[in-house]
N, CA, C and O atoms as a GROMACS GRO file, in nm:
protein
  376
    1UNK      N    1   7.351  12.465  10.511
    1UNK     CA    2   7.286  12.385  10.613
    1UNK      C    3   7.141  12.363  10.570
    1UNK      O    4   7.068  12.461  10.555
    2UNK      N    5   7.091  12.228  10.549
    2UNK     CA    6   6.953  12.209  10.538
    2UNK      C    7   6.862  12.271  10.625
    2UNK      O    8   6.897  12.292  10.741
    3UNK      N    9   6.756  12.302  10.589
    3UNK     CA   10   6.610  12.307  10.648
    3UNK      C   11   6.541  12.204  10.669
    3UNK      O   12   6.546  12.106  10.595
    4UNK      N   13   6.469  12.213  10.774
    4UNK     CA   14   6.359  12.129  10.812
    4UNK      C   15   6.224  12.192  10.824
    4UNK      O   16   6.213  12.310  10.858
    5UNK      N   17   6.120  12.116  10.797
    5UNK     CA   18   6.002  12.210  10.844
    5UNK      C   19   5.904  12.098  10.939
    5UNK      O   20   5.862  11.985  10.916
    6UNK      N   21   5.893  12.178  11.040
    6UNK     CA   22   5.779  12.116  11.141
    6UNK      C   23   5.636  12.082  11.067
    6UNK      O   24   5.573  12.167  11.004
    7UNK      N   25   5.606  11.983  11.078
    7UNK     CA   26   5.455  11.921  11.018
    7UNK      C   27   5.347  11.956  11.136
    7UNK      O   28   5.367  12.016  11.242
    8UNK      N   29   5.241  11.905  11.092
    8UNK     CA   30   5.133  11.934  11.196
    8UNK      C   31   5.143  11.819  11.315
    8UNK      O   32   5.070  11.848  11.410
    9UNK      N   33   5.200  11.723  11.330
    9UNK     CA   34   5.214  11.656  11.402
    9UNK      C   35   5.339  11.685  11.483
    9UNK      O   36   5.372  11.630  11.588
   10UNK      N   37   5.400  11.774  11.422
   10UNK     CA   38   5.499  11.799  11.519
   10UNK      C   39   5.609  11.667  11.475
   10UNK      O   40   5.654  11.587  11.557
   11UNK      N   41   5.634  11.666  11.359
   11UNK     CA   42   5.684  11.579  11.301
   11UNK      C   43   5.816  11.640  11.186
   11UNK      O   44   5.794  11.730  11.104
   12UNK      N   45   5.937  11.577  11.201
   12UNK     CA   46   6.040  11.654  11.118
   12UNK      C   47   6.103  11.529  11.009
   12UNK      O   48   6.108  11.414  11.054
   13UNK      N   49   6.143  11.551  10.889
   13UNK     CA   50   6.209  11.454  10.813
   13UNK      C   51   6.412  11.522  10.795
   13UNK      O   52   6.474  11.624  10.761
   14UNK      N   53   6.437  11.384  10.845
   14UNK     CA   54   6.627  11.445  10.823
   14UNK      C   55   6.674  11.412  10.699
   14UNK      O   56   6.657  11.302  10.647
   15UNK      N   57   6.732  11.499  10.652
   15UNK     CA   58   6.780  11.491  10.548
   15UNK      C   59   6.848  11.382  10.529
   15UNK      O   60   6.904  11.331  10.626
   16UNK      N   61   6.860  11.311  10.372
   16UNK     CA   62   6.900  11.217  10.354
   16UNK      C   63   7.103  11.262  10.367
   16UNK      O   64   7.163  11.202  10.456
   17UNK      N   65   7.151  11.318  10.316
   17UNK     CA   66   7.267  11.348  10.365
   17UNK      C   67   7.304  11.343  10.533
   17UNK      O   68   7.387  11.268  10.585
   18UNK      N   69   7.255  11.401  10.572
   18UNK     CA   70   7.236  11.400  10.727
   18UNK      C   71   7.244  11.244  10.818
   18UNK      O   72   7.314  11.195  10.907
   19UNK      N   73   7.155  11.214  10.752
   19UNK     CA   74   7.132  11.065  10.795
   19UNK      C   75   7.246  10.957  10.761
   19UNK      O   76   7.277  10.858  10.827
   20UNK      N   77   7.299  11.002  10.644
   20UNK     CA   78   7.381  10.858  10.570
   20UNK      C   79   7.522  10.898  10.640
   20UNK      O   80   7.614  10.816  10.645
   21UNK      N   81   7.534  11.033  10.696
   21UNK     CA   82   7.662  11.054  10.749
   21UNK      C   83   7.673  11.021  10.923
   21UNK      O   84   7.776  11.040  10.988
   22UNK      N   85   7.525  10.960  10.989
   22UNK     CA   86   7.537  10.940  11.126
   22UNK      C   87   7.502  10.774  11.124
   22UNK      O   88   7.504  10.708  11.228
   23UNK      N   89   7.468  10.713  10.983
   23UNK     CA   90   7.407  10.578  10.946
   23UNK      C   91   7.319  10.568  11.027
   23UNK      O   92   7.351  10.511  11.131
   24UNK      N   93   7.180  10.617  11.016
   24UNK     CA   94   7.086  10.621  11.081
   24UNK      C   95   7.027  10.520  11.002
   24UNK      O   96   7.055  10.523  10.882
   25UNK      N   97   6.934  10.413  11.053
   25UNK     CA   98   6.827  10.347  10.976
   25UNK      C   99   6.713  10.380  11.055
   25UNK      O  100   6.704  10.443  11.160
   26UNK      N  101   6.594  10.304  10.956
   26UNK     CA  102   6.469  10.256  11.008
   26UNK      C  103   6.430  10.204  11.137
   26UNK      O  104   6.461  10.086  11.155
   27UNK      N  105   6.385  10.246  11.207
   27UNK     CA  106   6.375  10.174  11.339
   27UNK      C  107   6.461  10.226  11.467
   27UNK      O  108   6.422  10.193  11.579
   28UNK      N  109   6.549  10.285  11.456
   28UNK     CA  110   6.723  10.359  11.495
   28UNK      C  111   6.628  10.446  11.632
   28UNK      O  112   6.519  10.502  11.622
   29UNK      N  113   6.697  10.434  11.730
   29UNK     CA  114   6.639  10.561  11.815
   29UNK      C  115   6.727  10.647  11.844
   29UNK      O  116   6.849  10.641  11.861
   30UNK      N  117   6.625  10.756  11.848
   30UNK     CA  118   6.772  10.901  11.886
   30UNK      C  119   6.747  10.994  12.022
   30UNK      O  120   6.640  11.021  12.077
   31UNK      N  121   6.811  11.012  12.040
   31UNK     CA  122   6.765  11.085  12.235
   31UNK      C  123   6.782  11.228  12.168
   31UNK      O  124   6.856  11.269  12.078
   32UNK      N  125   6.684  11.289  12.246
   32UNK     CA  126   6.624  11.442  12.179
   32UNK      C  127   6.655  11.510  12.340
   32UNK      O  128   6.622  11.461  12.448
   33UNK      N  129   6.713  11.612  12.321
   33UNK     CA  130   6.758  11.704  12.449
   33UNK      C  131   6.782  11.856  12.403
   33UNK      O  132   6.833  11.883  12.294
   34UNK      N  133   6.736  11.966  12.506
   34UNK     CA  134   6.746  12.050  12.472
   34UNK      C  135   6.879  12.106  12.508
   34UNK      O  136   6.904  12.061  12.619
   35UNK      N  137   6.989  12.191  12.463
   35UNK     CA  138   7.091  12.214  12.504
   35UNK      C  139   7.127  12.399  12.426
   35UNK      O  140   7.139  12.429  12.307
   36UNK      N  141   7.135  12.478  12.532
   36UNK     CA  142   7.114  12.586  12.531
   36UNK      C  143   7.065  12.646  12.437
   36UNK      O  144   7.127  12.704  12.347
   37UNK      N  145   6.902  12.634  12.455
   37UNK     CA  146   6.811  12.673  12.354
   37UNK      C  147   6.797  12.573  12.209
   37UNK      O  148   6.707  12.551  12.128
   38UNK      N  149   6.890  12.543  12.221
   38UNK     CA  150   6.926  12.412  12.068
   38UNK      C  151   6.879  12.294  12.115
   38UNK      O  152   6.913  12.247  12.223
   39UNK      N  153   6.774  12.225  12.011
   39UNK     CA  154   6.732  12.074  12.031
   39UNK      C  155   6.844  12.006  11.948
   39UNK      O  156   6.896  12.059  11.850
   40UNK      N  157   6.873  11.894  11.992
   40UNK     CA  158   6.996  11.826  11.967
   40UNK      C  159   6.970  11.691  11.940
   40UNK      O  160   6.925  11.652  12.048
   41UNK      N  161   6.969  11.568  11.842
   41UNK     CA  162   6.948  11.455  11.814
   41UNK      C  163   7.080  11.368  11.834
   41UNK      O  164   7.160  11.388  11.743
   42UNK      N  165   7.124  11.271  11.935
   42UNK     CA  166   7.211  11.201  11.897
   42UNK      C  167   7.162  11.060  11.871
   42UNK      O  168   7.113  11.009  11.971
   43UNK      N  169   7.162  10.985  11.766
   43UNK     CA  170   7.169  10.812  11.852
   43UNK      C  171   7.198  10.790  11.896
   43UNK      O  172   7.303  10.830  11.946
   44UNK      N  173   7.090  10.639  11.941
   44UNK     CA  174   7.122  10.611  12.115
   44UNK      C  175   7.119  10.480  12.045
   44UNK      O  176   7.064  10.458  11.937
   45UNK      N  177   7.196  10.381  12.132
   45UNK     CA  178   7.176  10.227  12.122
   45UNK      C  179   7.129  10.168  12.240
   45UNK      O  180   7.224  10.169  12.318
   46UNK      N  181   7.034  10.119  12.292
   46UNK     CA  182   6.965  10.078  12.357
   46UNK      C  183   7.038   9.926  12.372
   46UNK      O  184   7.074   9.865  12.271
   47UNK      N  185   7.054   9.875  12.500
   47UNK     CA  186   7.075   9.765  12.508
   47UNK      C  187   6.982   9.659  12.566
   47UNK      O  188   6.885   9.723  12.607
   48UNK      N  189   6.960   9.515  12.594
   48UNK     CA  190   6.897   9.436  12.682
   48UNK      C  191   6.949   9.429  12.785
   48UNK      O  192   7.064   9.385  12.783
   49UNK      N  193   6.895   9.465  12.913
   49UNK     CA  194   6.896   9.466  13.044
   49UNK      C  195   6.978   9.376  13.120
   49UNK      O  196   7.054   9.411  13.210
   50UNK      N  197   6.958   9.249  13.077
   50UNK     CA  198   7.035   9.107  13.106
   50UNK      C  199   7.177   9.134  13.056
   50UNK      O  200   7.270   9.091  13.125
   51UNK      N  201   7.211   9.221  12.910
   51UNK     CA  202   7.357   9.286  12.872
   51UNK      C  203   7.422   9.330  12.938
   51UNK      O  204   7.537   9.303  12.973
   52UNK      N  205   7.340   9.421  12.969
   52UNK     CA  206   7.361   9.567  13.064
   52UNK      C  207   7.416   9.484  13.204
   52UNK      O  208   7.528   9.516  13.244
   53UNK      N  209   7.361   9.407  13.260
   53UNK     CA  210   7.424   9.344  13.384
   53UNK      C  211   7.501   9.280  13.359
   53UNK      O  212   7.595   9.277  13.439
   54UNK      N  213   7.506   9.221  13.277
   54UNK     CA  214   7.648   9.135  13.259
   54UNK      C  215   7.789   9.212  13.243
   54UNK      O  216   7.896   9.190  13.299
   55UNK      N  217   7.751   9.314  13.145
   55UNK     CA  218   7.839   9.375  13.139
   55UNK      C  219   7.913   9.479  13.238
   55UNK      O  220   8.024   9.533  13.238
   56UNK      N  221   7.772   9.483  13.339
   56UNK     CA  222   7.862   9.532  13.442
   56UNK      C  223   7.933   9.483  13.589
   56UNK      O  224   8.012   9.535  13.667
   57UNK      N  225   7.854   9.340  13.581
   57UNK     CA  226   7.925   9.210  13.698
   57UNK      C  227   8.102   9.239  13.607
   57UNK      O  228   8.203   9.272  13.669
   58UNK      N  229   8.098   9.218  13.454
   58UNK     CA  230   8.217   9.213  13.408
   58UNK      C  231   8.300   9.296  13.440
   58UNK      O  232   8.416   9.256  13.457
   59UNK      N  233   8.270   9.439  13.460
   59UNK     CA  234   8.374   9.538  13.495
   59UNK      C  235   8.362   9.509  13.659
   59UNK      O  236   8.465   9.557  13.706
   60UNK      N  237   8.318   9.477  13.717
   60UNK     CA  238   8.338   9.437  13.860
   60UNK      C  239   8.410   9.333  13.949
   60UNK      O  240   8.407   9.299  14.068
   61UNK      N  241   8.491   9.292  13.812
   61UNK     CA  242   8.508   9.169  13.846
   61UNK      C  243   8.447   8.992  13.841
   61UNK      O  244   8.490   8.877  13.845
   62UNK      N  245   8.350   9.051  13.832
   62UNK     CA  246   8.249   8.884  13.859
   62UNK      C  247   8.234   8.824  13.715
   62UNK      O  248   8.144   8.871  13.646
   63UNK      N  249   8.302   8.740  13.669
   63UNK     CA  250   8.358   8.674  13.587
   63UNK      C  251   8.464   8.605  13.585
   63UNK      O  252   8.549   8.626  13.670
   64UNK      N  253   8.483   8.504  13.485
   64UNK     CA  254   8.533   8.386  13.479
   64UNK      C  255   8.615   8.377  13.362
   64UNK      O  256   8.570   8.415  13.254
   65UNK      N  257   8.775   8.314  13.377
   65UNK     CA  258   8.825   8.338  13.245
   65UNK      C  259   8.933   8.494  13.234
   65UNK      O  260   8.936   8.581  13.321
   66UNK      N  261   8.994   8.496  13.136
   66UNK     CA  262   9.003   8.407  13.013
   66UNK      C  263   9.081   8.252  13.011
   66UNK      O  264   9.195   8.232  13.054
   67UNK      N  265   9.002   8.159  12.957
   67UNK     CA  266   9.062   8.069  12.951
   67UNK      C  267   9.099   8.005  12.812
   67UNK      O  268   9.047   8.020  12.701
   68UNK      N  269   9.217   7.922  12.857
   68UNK     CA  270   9.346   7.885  12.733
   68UNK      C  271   9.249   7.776  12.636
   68UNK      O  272   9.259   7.754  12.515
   69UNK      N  273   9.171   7.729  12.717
   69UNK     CA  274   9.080   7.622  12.582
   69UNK      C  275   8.991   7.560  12.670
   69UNK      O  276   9.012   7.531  12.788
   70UNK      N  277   8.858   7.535  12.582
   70UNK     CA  278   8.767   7.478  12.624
   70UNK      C  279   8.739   7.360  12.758
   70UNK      O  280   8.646   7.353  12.838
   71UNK      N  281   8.843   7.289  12.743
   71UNK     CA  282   8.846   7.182  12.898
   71UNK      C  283   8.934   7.242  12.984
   71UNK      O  284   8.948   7.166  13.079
   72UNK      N  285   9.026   7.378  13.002
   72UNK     CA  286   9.014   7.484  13.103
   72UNK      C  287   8.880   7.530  13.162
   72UNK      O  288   8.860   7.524  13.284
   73UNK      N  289   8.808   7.565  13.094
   73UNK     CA  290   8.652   7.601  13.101
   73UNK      C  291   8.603   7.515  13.153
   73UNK      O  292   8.558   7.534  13.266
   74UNK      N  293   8.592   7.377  13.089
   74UNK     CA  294   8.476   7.303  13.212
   74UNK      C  295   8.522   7.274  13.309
   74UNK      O  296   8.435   7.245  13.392
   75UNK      N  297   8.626   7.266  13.347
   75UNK     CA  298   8.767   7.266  13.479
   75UNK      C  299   8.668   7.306  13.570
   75UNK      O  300   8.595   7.243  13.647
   76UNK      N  301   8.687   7.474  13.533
   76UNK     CA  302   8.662   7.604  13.625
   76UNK      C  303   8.468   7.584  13.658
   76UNK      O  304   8.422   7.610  13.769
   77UNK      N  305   8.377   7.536  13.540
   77UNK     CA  306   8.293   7.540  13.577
   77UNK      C  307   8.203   7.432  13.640
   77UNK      O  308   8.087   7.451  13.677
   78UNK      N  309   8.310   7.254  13.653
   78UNK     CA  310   8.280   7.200  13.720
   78UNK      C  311   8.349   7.247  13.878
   78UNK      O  312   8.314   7.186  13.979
   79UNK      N  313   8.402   7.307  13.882
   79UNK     CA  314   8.507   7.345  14.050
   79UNK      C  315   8.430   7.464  14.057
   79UNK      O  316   8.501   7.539  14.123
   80UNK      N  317   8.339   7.518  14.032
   80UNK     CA  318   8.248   7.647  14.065
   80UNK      C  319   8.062   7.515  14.103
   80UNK      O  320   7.969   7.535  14.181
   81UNK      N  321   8.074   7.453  14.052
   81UNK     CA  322   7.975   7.362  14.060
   81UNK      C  323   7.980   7.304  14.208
   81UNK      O  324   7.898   7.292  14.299
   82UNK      N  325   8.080   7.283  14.195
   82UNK     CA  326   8.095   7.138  14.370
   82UNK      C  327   8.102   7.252  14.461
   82UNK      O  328   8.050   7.227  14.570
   83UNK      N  329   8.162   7.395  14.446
   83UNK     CA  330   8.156   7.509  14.527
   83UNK      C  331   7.960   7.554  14.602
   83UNK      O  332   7.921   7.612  14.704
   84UNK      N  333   7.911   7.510  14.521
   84UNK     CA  334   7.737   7.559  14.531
   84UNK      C  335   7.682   7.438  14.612
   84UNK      O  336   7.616   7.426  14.715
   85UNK      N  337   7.743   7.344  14.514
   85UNK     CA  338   7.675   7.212  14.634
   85UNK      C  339   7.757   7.177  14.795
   85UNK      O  340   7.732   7.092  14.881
   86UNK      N  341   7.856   7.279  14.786
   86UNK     CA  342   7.889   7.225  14.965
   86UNK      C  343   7.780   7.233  15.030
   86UNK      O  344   7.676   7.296  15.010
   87UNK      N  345   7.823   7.142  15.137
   87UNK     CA  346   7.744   7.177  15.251
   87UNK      C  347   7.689   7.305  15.343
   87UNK      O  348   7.583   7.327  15.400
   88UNK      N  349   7.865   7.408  15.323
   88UNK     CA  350   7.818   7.537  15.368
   88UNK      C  351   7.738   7.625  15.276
   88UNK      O  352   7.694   7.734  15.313
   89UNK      N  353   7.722   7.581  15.169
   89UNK     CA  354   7.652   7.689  15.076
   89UNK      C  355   7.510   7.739  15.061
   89UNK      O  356   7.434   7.651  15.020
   90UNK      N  357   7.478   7.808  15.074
   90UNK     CA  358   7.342   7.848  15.166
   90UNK      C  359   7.170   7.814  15.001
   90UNK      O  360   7.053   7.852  14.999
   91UNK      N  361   7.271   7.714  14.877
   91UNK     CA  362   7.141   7.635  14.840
   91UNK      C  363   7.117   7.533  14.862
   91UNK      O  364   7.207   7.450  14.868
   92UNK      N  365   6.950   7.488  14.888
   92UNK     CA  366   6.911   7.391  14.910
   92UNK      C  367   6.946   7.299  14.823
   92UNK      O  368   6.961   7.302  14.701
   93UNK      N  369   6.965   7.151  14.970
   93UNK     CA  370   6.992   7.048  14.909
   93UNK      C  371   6.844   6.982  14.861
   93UNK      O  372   6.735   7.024  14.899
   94UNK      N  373   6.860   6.898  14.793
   94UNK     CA  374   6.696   6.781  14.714
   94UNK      C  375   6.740   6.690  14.767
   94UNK      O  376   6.684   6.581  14.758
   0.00000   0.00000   0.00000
């Protein structure tokens, strides 16, 4: 098992073995947690926020599709269109 040694900054280098077996790159973030007495590094993948919601309207249901081909699609997203402009639909008309 490699060594590491703490720098004055409180700074550690991972072994290049180490690294090429979790494909860590440059830039890569890793969530640091202590776990019974043991500090523990896993990567983390960070997503965009706007992802993150989408992806979870998606498991909720709120989505559209799958559809069989492209003019299925504008079907559904002109008949979701005339749905917004009713009259009962609570956006303003211009």
């Amino acid at each position: 098992m490699p060594l590491v040694r703490v720098k004055t900054k409180y700074q550690v280098t991972l072994p290049t073995g180490i690294r090429e077996q979790v494909g860590l790159r440059i830039g890569d973030l890793l969530e640091a947690k202590v776990e019974k007495g043991k500090i523990t590094l896993a990567p983390k993948a960070v997503i965009d926020r706007g992802i993150a919601e989408s992806i979870e309207d998606y498991g909720k249901g709120r989505s559209y599709g799958p559809f069989e081909s492209a003019e299925d699609m504008l079907k559904s997203l002109h008949a979701n269109a005339k749905k917004l402009r009713a009259p009962n639909s609570r956006q303003p008309r211009r």
